[in-house]
C-alpha positions in Angstrom: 18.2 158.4 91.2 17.8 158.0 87.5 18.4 161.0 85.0 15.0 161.0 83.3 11.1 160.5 84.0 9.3 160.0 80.1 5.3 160.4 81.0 2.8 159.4 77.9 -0.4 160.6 78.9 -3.0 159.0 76.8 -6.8 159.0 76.0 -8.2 156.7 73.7 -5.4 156.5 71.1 -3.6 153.0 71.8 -1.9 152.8 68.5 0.1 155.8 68.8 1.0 155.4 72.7 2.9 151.9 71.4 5.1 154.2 69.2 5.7 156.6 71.8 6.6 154.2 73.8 9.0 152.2 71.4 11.1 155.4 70.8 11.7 155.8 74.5 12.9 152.0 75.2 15.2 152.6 72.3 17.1 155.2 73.0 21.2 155.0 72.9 20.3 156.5 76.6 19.7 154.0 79.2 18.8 155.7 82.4 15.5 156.6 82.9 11.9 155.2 83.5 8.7 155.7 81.4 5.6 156.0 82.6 2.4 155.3 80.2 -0.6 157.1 82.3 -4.0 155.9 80.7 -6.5 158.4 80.8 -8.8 156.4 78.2 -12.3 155.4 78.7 -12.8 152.0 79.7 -13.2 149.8 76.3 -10.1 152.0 75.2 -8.5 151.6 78.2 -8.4 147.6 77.7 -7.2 147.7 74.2 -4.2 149.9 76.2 -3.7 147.9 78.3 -3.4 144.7 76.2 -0.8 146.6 74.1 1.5 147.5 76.3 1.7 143.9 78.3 4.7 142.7 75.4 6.5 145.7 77.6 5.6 145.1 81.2 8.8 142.8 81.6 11.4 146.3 81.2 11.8 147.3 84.6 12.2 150.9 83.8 8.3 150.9 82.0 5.0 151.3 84.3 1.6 151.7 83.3 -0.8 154.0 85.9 -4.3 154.9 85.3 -6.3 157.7 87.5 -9.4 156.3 89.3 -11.7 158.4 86.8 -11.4 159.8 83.7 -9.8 163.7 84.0 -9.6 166.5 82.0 -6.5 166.8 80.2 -4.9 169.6 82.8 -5.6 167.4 85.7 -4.3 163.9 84.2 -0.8 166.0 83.3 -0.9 167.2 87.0 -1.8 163.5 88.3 0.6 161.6 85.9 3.7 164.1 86.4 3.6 163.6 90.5 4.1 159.6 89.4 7.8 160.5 88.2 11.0 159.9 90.6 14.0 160.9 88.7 16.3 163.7 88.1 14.7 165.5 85.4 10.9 164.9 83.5 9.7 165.4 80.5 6.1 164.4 78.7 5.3 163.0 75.2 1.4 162.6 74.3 0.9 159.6 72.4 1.0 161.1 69.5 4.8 162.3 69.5 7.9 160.6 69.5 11.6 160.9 70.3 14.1 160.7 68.1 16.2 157.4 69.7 19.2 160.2 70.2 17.4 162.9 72.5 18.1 161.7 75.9 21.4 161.1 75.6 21.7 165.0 73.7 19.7 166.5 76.4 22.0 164.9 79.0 24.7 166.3 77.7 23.6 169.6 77.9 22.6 168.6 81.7 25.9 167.7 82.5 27.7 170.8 81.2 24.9 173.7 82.8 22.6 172.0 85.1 19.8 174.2 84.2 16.1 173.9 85.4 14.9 173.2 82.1 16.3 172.2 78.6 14.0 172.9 75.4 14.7 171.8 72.0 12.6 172.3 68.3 10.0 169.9 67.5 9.2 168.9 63.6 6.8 166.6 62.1 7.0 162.9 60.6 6.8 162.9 56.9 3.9 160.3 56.2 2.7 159.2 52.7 -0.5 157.0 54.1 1.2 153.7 54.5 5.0 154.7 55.0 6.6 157.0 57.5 10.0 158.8 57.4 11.9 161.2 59.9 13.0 164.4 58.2 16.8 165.0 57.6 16.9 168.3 59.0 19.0 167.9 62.6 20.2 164.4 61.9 24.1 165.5 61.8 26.5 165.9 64.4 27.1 167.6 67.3 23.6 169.9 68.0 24.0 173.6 68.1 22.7 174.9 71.8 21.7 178.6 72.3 20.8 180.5 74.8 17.1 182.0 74.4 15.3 185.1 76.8 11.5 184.9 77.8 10.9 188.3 78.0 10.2 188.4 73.9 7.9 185.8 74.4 5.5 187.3 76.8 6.0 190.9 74.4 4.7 188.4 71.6 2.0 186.7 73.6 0.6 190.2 74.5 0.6 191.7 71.1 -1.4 187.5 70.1 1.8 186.8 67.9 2.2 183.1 68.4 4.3 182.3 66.1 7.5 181.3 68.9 6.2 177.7 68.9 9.6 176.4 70.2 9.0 177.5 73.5 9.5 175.3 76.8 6.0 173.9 77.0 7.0 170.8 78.5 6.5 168.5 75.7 9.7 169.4 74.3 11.6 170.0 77.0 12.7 168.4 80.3 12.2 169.4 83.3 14.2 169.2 86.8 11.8 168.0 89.7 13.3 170.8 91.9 12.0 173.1 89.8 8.7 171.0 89.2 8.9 171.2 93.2 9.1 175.2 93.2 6.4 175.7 90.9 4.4 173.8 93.1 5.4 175.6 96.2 4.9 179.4 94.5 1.2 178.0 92.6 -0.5 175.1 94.1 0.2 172.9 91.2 2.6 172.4 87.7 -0.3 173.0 85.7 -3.2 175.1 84.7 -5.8 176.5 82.3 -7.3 174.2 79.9 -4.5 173.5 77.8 -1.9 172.2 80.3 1.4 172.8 78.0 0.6 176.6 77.1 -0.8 176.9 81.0 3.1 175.3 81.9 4.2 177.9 79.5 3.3 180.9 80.9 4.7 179.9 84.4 8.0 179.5 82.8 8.2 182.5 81.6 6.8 184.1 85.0 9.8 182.4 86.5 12.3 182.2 84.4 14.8 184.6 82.1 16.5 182.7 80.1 16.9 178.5 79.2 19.1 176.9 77.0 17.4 175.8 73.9 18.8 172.9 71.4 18.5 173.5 67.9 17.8 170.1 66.7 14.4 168.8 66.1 14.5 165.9 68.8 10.9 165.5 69.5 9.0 164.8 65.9 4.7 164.9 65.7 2.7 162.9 63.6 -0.8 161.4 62.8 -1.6 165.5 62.9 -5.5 164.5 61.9 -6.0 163.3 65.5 -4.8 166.1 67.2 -6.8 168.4 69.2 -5.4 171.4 68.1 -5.0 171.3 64.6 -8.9 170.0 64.4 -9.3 173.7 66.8 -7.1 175.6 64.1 -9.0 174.3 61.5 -12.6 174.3 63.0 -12.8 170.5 62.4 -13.7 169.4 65.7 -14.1 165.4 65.8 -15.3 163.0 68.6 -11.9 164.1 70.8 -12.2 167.5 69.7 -15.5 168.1 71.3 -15.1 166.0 74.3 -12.2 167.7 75.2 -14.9 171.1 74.7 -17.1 168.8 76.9 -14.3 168.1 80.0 -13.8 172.1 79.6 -17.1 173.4 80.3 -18.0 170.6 82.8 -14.9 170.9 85.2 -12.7 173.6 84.2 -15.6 176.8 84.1 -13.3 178.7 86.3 -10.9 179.2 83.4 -13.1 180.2 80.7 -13.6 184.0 82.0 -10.0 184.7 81.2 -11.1 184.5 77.8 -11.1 187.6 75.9 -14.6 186.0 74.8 -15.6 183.8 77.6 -19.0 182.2 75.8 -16.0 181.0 72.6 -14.0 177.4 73.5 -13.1 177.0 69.6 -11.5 179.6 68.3 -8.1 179.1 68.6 -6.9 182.9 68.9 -9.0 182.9 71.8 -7.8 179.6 73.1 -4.4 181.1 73.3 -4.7 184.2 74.7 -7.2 182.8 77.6 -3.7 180.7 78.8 -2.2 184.1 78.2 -4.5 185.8 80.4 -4.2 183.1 83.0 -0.5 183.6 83.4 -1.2 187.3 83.8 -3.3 186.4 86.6 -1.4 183.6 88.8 2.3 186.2 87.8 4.4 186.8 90.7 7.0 189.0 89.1 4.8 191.4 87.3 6.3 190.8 83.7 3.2 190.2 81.7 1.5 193.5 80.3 -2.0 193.2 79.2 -3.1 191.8 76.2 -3.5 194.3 72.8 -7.2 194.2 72.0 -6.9 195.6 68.8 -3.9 192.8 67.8 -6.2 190.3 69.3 -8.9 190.8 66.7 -6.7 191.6 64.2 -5.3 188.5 64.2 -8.6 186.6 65.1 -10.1 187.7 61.8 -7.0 186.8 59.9 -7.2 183.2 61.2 -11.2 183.4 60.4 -10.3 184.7 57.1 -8.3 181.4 56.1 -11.0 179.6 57.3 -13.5 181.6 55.3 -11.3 180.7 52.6 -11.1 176.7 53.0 -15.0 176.8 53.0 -15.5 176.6 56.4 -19.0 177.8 58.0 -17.5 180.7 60.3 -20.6 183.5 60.0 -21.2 182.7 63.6 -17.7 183.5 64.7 -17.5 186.8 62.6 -20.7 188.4 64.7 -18.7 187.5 67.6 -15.5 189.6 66.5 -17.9 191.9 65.5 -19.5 192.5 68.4 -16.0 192.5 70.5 -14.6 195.1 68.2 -17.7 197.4 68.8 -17.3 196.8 72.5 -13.9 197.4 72.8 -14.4 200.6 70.3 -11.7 199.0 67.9 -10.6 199.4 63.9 -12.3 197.4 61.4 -10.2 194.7 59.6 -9.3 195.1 56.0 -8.1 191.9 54.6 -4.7 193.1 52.3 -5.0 192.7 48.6 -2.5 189.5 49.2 -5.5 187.9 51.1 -8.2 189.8 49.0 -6.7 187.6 45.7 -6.4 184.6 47.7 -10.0 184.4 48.5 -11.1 185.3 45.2 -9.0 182.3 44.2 -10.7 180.0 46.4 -14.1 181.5 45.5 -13.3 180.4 42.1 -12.3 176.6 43.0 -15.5 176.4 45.1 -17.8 177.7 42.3 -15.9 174.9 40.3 -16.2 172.4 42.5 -12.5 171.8 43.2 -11.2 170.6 46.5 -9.3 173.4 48.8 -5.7 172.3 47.6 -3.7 170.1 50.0 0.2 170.5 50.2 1.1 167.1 50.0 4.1 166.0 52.4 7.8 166.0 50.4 9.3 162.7 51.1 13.2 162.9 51.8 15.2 159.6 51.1 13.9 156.0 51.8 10.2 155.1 53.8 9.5 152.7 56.3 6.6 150.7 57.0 6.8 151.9 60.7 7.2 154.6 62.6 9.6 152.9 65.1 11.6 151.1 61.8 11.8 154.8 60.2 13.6 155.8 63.5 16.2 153.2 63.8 17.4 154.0 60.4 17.6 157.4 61.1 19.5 156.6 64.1 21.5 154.1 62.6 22.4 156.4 59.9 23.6 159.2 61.9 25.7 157.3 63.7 27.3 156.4 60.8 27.9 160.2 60.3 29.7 160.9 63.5 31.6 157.9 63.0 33.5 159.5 59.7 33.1 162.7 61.4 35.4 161.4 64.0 37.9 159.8 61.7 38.4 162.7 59.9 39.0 165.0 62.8 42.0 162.3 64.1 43.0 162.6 60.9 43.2 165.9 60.7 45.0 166.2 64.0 
């Protein structure tokens, strides 16, 4: 049986599945299959499928496609019963491996044989019409720690995301007997609406402890087409609101875990409804119930920004209102750190500035390509290990 199953789900986003894709055939880590699942519609799903045929001669790459389109929760579920190795891991189209990872997680395999290995995630550094892969966790040997779950449900409850390392399948892989028990104690991998965070929580329903790689292996990019940073900004595009669309259609049963069931944008309440989910479907009773006061808290602060970048969020603010007066909560007071910034912002508006953009630092050379930007990166740490090595038999 092979060592690892690579699934790229994909909906209507050819380009970036044929960069996924590359940085899987390329890895210094030979055994394992990859397995593109096309969930596109069916002009998209031609262009796919014309892409990928320069690949279709590797015998370790297949191309699936469900009979219909599904929501995103149900193609994860559909695609990840395709895989027939050891361990499984998924990359959306729009994320990429660095050409290194399989062969790091594999070592961490051999040595523990643990039901899961996560490891940090970082993003591409793109300029427009170059790409290149940040330094940061390009040297040698990766430092691997051990990290607890508990925390992250205390965090959860209180809506403190911020532990966005955490095993949600995209940056971690998987072992199918554990893939096999989740099925046996739930029904299914997967749930809620957003399939990673829904994995998430039954993680850390069944599990302790995991070992966790401090090296960004898996790297994001093209972050304007993603569906959760056009959520955490309130810029919901054509895949933005059919994903909404798929939600309210198939997936009703999963809204009422919402703290506000009629909401599908915010993302506070995106998160916590996963949260909420998990508290549900628990088997060992680990999960408290959410803080309602933390969970506005934090609501307003993330509609604050927005307020801030001149987004239209009136609507949303009578809904926290309303919650707080139902839930018989404190008001939010915005701190005189955000009272200055929004007077700032006020200020640009009335002037007719733009919201300021942080524009991307560029370490070292670009590359034309996302797949070109890799090899060197590769090519260059293997350089590094090379001298490392020499100077350690020197040494001795």
């Amino acid at each position: 049986m092979p060592r690892f199953s690579i699934v790229i789900p994909s909906r209507n986003r050819a380009d970036l599945a044929l960069s996924a894709l590359q940085s899987v055939l390329e890895q210094d880590f030979r055994d394992f299959e990859v397995i593109v699942s096309d969930n596109s519609d069916n002009a998209e799903s031609e262009a796919l499928f014309r892409a990928l045929q320069p690949f279709s001669a590797d015998p370790r790459f297949r191309y699936i496609k469900p009979p219909r389109p599904l929501p995103m929760t149900a193609h994860w579920e559909w695609a990840v019963a395709h895989a027939t190795c050891e361990y499984v891991g998924i990359l959306t189209d729009r994320m990429i491996l660095r050409l290194y990872t399989l062969s790091t997680v594999d070592a961490v395999i051999a040595r523990d044989g643990p039901k899961l290995v996560a490891y940090e995630r970082t993003n591409l550094i793109e300029t427009g019409t170059s790409f290149a892969v940040p330094q940061k966790g390009s040297g040698a040997a990766p430092l691997v720690t051990i990290r607890k779950t508990a925390p992250i449900i205390e965090a959860f409850s209180r809506s403190d995301f911020s532990p966005m390392d955490t095993p949600r399948f995209l940056n971690s892989f998987v072992s199918a007997t554990f893939l096999d028990q989740l099925r046996s104690e739930y029904g299914s991998v997967f749930t809620g609406v957003a399939p990673d965070y829904g994995f998430l929580m039954r993680v850390l329903d069944q599990v302790d402890e995991f070992p966790f790689i401090e090296t960004p292996l898996l790297i994001k990019h093209s972050e304007e087409r993603s569906n959760g940073k056009s959520f955490t900004h309130y810029n919901l595009d054509k895949a933005g609101n059919d994903f909404i669309a798929f939600s309210r259609s198939e997936q009703g049963e999963f809204l009422k875990f919402s703290p506000m069931p009629d909401d599908l944008v915010m993302i506070t309440n995106v998160m916590m409804r996963e949260y909420e989910i998990g508290r549900y479907n628990q088997r060992r009773g680990h999960f408290p119930n959410y803080e309602k006061q933390a969970f506005y808290n934090e609501s307003m602060r993330h509609l604050m920004v927005l307020k801030r970048e001149g987004k239209d969020v009136a609507p949303l603010l009578d809904r926290m209102e309303k919650y707080r007066e139902e839930n018989g909560l404190s008001s939010y007071r915005l701190s005189s750190r955000e009272r200055r910034k929004h007077i700032r912002a006020k200020i640009r508006r009335i002037l007719g500035f733009s919201p300021r953009k942080r524009e991307p630092k560029v370490e070292g050379q670009t590359f034309p390509t996302i797949i070109d930007a890799l090899r060197i990166e590769a090519q260059e740490r293997r350089k590094r290990l090379v001298l490392l090595n020499e100077e350690l038999i020197s040494f001795g």
